[in-house]
C-alpha positions as CSV (number, residue, x, y, z in Angstrom):
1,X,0.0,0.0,0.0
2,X,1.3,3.4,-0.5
3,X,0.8,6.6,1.4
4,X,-1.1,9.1,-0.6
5,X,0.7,12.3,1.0
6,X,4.1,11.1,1.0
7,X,4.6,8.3,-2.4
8,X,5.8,5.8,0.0
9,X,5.3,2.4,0.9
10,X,4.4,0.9,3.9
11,X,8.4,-1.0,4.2
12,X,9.5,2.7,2.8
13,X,7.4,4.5,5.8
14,X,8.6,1.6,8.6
15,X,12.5,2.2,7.2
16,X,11.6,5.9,7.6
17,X,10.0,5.2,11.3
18,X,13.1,3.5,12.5
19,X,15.7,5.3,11.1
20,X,13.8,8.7,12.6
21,X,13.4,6.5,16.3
22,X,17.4,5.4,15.9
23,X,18.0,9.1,15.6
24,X,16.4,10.3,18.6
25,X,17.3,7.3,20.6
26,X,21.2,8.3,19.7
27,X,20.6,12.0,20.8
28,X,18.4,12.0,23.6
29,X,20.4,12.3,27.0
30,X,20.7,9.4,29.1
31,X,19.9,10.5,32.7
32,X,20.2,8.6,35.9
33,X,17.9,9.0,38.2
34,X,19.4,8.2,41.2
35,X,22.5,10.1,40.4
36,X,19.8,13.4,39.5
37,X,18.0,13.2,43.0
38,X,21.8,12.8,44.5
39,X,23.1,16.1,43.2
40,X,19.2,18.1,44.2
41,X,19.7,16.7,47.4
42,X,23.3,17.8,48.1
43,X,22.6,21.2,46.7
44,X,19.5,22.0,48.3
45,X,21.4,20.8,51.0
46,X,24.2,23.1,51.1
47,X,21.4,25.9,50.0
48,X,19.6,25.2,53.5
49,X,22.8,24.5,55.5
50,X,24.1,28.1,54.0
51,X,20.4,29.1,55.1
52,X,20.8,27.7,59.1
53,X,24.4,29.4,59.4
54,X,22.7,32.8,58.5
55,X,20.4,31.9,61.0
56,X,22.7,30.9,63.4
57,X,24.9,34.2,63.2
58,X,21.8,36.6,63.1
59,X,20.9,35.1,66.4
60,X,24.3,34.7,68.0
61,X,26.7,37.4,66.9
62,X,23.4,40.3,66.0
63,X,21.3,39.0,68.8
64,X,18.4,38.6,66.5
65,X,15.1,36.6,67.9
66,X,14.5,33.4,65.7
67,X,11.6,35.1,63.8
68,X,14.1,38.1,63.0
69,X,16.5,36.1,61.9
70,X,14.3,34.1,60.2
71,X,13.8,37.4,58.1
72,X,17.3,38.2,57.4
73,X,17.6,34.9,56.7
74,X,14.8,35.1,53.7
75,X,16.6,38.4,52.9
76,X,20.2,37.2,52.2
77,X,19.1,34.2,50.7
78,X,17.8,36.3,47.9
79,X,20.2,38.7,47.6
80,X,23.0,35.8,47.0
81,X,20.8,34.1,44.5
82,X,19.9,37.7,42.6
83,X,24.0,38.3,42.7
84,X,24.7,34.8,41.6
85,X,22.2,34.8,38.9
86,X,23.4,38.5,38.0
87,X,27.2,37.0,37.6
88,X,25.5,33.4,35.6
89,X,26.4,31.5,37.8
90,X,23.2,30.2,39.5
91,X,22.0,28.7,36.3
92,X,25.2,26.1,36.5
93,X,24.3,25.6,39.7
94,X,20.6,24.9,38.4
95,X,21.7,22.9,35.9
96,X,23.6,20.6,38.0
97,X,21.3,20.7,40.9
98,X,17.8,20.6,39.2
99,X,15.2,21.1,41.3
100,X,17.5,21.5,44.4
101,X,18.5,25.0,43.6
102,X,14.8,25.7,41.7
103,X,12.4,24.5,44.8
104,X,13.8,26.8,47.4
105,X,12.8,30.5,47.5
106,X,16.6,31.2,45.9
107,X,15.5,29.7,42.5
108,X,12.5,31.9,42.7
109,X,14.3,34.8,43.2
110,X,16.3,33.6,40.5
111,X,13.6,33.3,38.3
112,X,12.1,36.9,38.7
113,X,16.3,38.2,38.2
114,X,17.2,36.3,35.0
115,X,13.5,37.9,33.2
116,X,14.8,41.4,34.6
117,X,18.4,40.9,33.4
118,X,16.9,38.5,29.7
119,X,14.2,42.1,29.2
120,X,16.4,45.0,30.2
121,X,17.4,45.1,26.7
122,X,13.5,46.7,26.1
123,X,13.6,49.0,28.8
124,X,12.5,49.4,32.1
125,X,8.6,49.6,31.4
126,X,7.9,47.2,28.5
127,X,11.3,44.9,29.0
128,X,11.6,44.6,32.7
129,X,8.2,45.9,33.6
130,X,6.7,43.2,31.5
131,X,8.5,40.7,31.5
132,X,9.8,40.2,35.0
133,X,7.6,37.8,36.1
134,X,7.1,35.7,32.9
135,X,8.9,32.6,35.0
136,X,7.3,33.6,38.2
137,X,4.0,34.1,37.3
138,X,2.8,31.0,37.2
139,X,4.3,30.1,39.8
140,X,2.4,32.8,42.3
141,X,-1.1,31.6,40.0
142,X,-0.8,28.0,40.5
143,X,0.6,28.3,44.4
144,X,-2.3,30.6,44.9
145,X,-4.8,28.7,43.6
146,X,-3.7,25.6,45.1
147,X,-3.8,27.1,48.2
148,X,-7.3,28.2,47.9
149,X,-8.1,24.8,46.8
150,X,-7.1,23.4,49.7
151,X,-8.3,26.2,51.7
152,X,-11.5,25.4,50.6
153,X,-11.2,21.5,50.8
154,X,-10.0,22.1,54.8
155,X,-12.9,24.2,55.0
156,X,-16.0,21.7,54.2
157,X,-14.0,18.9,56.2
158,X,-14.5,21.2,59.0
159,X,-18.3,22.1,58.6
160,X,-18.6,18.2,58.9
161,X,-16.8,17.9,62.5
């Protein structure tokens, strides 16, 4: 049988299919999963470690109560990721981390810096102004909404208690 749209036969259009499956098969990345979770977990590790030892010296050197600290602690994590994404080098940490340096609030503050720094090309109102929250965005949406989702969820367990 041969295809209409193409002039090819079915052993033509299998060759074709296999050849095109070899292909991407030889150039897709291999990835090991265990080896992936290992590097999120050791850098979302040191992100949280780096995290407590602000903590730590806030309340011990400044003499900072925990929820204080706590801030400065929020504070200074952004800041480093803003100057580390500002210098490129949080995306290699990103890249080699995954979702160890993307979960934590450094790799959102990442995300709203690398649309400021990708848009200030456009200027400040239609580039950065924009733009800045094209990675973010959805990401305030959907944590939004899920929250009032389960807002509401925790809400009709407790009118049946």
């Amino acid at each position: 049988m041969i295809d209409q749209r193409e002039g090819l036969t079915k052993e033509q259009q299998d060759a074709r299919d296999k050849k095109y499956n070899d292909y991407v098969e030889q150039v897709t990345p291999a990835h090991n999963l265990a080896l992936n979770m290992l590097k999120a977990f050791v850098l979302g590790g040191i992100i949280c470690v780096y995290g407590q030892l602000v903590v730590n010296v806030a309340m011990n050197q400044f003499g900072l109560d925990q929820q204080q600290a706590a801030y400065w602690c929020n504070l200074i994590l952004i800041l480093t990721s803003v100057l580390l994404t500002g210098f490129n080098i949080y995306p290699s940490l990103a890249n080699w981390g995954g979702a160890g340096a993307l979960v934590p609030i450094t790799g959102f503050a990442n995300g709203v810096c690398s649309s400021a720094i990708e848009f200030k090309k456009e200027g400040q109102v239609f580039g950065i102004g924009c733009q800045i929250f094209r990675i973010a965005g959805p990401v305030v949406l959907y944590g939004i909404f899920s929250s009032w989702c389960l807002g509401l969820i925790y809400w009709v367990f407790t009118l049946f208690r």
